[in-house]
C-alpha positions as CSV (number, residue, x, y, z in Angstrom):
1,X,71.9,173.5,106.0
2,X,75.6,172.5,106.2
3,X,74.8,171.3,109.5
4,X,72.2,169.1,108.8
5,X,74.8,167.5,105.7
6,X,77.4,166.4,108.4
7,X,74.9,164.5,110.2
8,X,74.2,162.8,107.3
9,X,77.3,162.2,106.4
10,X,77.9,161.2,109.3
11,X,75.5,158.8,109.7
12,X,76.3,157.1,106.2
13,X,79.7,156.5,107.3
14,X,78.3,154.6,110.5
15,X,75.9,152.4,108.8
16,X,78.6,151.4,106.6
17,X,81.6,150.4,108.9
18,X,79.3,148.7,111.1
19,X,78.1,146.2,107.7
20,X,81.9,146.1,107.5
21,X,81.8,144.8,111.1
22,X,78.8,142.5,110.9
23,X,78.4,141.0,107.6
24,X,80.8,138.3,107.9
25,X,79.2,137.0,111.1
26,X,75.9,137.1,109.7
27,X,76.9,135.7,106.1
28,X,76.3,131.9,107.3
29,X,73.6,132.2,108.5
30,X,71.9,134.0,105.0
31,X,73.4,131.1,103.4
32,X,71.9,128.2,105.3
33,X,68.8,129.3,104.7
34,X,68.7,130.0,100.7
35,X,70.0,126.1,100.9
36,X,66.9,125.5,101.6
37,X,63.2,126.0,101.1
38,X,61.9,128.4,103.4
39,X,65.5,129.0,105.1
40,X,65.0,125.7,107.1
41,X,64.5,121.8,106.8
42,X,66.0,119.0,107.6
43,X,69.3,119.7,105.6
44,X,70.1,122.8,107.3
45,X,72.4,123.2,110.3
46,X,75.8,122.5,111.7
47,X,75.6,118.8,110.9
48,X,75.4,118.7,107.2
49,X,78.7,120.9,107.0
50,X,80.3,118.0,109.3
51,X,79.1,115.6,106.9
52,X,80.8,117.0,103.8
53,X,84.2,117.2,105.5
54,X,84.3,113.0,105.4
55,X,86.7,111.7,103.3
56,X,85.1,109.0,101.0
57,X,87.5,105.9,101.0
58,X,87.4,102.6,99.0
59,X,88.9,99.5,100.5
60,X,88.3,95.4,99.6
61,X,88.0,92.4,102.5
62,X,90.7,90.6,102.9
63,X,90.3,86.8,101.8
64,X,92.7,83.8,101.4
65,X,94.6,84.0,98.5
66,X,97.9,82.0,97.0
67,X,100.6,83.5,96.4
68,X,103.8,82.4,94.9
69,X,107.5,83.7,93.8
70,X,107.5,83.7,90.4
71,X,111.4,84.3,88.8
72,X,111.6,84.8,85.3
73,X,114.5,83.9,83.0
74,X,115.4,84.2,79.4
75,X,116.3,80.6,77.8
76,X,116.7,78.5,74.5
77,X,114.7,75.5,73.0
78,X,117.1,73.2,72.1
79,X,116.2,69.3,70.1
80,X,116.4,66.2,72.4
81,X,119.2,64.8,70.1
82,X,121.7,66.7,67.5
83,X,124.9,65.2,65.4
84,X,126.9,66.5,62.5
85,X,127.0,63.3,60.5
86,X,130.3,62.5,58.9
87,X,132.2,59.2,57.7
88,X,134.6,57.6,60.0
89,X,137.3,56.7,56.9
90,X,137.9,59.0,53.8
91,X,137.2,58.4,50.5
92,X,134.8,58.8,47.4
93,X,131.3,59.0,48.2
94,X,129.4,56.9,45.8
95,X,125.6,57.2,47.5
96,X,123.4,59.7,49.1
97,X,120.3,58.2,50.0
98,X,118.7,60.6,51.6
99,X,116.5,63.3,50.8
100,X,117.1,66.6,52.6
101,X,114.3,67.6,55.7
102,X,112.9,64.2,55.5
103,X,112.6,61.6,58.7
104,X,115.2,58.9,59.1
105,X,115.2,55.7,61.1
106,X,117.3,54.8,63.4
107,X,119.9,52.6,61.0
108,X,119.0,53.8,57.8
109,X,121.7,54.1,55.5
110,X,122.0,57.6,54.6
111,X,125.5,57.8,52.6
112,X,128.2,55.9,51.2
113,X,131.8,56.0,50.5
114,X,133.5,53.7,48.0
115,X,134.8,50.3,49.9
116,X,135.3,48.0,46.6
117,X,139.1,47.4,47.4
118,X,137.5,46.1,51.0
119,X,135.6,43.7,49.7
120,X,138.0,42.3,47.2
121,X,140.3,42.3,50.7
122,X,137.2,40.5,52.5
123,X,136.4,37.7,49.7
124,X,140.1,36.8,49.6
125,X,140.2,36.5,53.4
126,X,137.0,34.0,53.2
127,X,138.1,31.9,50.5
128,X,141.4,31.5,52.7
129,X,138.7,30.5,55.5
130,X,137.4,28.4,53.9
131,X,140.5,26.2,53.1
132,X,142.0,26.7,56.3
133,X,138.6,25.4,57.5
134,X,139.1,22.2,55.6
135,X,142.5,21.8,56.6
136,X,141.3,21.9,60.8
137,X,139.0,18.8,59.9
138,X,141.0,17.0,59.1
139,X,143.8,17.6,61.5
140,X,141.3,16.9,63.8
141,X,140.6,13.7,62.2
142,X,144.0,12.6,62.5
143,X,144.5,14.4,66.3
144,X,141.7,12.0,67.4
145,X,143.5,9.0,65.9
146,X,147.0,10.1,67.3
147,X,148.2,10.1,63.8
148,X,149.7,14.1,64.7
149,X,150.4,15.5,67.4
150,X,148.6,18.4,69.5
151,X,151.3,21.3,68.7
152,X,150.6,20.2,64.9
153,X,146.7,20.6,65.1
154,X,147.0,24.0,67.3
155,X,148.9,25.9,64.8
156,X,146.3,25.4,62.3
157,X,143.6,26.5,64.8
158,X,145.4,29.8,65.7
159,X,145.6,30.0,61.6
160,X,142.1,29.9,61.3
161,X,141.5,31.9,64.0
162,X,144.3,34.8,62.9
163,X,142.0,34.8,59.3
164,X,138.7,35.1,61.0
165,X,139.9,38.1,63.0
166,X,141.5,39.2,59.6
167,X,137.9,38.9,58.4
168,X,136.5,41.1,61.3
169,X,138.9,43.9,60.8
170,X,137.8,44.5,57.3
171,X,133.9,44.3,57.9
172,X,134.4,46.6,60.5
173,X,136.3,48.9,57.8
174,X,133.6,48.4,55.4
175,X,131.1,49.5,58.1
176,X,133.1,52.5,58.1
177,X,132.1,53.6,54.7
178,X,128.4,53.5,55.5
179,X,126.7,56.6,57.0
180,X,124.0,55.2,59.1
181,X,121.2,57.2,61.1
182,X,122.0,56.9,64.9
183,X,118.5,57.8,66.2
184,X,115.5,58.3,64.7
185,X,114.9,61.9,63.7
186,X,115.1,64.6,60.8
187,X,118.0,64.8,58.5
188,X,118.9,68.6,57.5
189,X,120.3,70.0,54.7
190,X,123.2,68.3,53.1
191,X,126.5,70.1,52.6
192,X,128.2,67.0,49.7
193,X,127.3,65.7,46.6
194,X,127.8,62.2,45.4
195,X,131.4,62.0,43.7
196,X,132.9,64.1,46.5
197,X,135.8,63.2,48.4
198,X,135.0,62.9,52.3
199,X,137.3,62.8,55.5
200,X,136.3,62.3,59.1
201,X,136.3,65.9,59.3
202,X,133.9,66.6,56.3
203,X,130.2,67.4,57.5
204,X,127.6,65.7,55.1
205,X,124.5,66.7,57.1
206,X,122.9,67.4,60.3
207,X,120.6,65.2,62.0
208,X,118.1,66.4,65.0
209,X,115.3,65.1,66.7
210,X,112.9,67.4,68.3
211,X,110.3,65.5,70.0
212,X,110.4,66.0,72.8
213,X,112.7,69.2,72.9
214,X,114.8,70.7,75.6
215,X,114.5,73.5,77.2
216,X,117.4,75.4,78.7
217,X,117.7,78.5,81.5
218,X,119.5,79.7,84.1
219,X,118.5,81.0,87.4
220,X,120.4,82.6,90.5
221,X,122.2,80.2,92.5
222,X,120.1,81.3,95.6
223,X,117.1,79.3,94.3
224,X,119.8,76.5,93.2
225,X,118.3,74.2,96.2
226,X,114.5,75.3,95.5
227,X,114.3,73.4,91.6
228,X,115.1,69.5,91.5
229,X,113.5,67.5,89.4
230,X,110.1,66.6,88.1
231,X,109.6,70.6,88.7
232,X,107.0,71.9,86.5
233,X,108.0,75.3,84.7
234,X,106.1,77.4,81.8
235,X,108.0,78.9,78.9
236,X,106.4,81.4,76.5
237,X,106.6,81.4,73.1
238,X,104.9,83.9,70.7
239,X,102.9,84.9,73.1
240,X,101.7,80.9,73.7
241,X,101.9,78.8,77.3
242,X,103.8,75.5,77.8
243,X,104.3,73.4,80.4
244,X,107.4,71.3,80.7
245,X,108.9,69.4,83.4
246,X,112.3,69.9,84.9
247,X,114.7,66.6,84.1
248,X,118.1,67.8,84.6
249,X,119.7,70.1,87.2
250,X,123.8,71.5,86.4
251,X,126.0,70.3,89.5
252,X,128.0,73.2,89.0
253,X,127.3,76.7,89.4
254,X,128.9,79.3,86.9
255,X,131.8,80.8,88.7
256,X,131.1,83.9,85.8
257,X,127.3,84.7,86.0
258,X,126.6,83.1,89.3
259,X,123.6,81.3,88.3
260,X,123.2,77.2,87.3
261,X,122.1,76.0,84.1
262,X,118.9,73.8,84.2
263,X,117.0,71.4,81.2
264,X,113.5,70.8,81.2
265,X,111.1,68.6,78.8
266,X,108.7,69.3,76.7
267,X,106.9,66.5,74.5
268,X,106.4,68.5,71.6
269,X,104.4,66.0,70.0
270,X,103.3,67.8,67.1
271,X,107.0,69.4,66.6
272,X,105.2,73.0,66.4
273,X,108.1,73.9,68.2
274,X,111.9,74.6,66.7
275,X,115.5,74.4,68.2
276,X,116.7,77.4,68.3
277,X,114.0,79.7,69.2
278,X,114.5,81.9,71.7
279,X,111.7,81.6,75.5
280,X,111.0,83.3,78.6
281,X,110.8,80.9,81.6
282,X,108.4,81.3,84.3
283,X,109.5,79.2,87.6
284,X,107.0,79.6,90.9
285,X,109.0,79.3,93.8
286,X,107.9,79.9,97.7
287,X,104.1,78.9,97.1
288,X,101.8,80.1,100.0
289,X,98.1,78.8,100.3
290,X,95.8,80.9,102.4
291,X,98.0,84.1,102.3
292,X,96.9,87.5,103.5
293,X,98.3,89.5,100.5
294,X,97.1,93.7,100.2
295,X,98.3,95.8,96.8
296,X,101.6,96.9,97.6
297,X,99.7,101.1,97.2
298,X,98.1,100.0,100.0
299,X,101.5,99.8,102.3
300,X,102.5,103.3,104.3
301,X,106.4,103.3,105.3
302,X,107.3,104.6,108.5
303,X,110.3,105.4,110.6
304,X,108.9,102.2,113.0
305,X,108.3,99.4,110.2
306,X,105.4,99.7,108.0
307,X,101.4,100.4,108.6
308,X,97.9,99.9,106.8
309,X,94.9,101.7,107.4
310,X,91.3,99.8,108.2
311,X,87.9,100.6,108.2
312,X,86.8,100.0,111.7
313,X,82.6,101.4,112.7
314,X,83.2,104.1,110.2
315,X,86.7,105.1,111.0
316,X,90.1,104.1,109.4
317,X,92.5,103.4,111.7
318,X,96.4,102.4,111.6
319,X,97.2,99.2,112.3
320,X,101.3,97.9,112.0
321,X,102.1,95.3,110.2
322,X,104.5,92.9,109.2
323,X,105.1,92.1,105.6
324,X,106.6,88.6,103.7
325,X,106.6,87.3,100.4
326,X,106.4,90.4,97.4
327,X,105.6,90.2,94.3
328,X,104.8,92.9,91.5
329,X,101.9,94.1,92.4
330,X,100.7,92.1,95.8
331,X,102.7,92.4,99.3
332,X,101.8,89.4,101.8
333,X,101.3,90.4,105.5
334,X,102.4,87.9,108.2
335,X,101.5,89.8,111.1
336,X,98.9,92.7,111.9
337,X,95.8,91.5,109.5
338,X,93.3,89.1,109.5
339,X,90.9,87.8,107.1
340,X,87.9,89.5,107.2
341,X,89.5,92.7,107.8
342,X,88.7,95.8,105.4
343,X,91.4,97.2,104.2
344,X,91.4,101.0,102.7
345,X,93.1,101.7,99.3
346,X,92.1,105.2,98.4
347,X,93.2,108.0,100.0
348,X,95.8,106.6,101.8
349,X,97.8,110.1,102.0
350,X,95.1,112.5,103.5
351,X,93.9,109.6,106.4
352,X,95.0,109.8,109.7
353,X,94.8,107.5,112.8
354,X,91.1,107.4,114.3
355,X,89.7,109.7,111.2
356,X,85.8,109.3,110.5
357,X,85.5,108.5,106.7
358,X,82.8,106.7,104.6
359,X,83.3,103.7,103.2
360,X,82.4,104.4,99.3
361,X,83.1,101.4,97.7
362,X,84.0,97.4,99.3
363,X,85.5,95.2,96.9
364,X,85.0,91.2,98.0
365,X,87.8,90.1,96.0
366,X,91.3,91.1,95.6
């Protein structure tokens, strides 16, 4: 009886370490065929395991596209024409005759000072004219008859002459106690009230005129010879596009910053927009029609230069390439692609030279 235990025992422990043995080389086998119905079909076999190793990729075809450098800079809207209006002379202003944030024309008298003791000066000075006048006729009366003699009748011309200048110097003076508008525009706020004394260093108010307004910016002096005039730039402001043209270019580049200070134009018809406010500038430099231009994820650095990978009869190889113009989010390719070419995007890590993949999505356009 104990004899017939150890064989069993024996046994038991045989059938065992030879499952341990076996079962792992028999294990596929049971498991191809509960894939499938019966444990066979068309599903079954080496192949489909090959099949699910493929890495699924995405990738676009490369098309002609236009590229440009755009460099952005902070700037200022400044008005076409500004002045601080003040008097030329001093003395007591007896008018204002404007009305504050209200549009002038250009020569509309805006302010005066007090010029009554000029023209007392200036009718004395014309009734003396006026004699003096009188007295050259008939000098010359006499001159033409010989009855004086030419030194006689030229000291009364130089008289008349010395009285009409006389005349000029105090019109001019009395023009100097007139505030007129220079250009046409809007007159600010007004810092004087009528009965106030006012020098030539007294503000009385500011005059602008914001259509068109200026636009300012800088940009690196590396681009200095890239921007000249008639160059079209775009400014944003609240989130709102404008166009304006470049009229004025700096000769001079800031020895501080480095950069050179550049005007543009903007019509500004409607006068929406206000000196003072602050814009971002948008200038596109190095424009490229027809460019071959690939998202910059789509780049692999190397020790050698730089590489892409392209779906080729359903494999992604390496190709080298060499790159140009960059931008935020595109890179253009001078060398290496061509349009028409499939470029992968996905997956760009785990591919390798030559590696079978399946193309699971192709973008037409970039």
């Amino acid at each position: 009886m104990k004899k017939r235990f150890n064989v069993i025992i024996t046994i038991l422990l045989i059938v065992v370490l030879a499952g341990i043995i076996f079962y792992p080389k028999i294990r596929p086998l049971f498991a191809s065929k509960s894939n499938s119905p019966g444990g066979t079909g068309p599903g079954a076999g080496p192949g489909m395991m090959q099949s699910r190793q493929l890495l699924n990729v995405s990738g676009f075809l490369i098309k002609p596209v236009q590229m440009s450098d755009p460099i952005v800079s902070s700037g200022t809207l400044r008005p076409d024409e500004e002045v601080e209006m003040s008097f030329e002379t001093s003395g007591k202003i007896v008018g204002i005759n404007f009305t504050e944030g209200t549009r002038v024309k250009k020569g509309d008298l805006l302010a005066k000072i007090n010029d009554k003791p000029l023209q007392a000066q200036l009718q004395k000075l014309e009734a003396q004219r006026k004699l003096v006048e009188e007295k050259e006729f008939r000098q010359r009366s006499l001159l033409d008859k010989d009855a004086i003699s030419q030194e006689s009748y030229d000291q009364i011309v130089t008289e008349l002459q010395t009285i009409q200048a006389d005349i000029n110097l105090v019109r001019a003076r009395i023009s100097e106690t007139e505030l007129r508008a220079p250009f046409d525009g809007i007159i600010g706020l007004r810092y004087l009230s009528e009965g106030s004394y006012a020098t030539p260093s007294t503000r009385i108010a500011r005059l602008v005129k914001i259509s068109p307004i200026k636009i300012e910016f800088s940009i690196s002096e590396k681009y200095a010879d890239e921007v000249n005039i008639g160059f079209i730039v775009s400014f944003n402001v609240n989130d709102k596009i404008y166009k304006a043209s470049v009229y004025a270019v700096d000769p001079k580049i800031d020895l501080g910053t480095r950069t050179i200070v550049i005007r543009a134009l903007y019509p500004n018809k409607n006068e929406e927009l206000k000196p003072g406010t602050y814009t971002s500038v948008t200038l596109l430099l190095s424009q490229i029609t027809d460019a071959i231009a690939i998202p910059s994820e789509a780049l692999v650095p190397e020790m050698e230069g730089e590489m892409v990978y392209v779906y080729r009869k359903g494999k992604a190889m390496s190709v080298k390439v060499g790159t140009g113009l960059r931008t935020e989010s595109l890179i253009q390719i001078v060398d290496g692609l061509k349009f028409g070419d499939t470029l992968l995007t996905t997956g760009i890590l785990q591919l390798r030279h030559n590696m079978p993949v399946v193309l699971d999505t192709l973008i037409m356009n970039q």
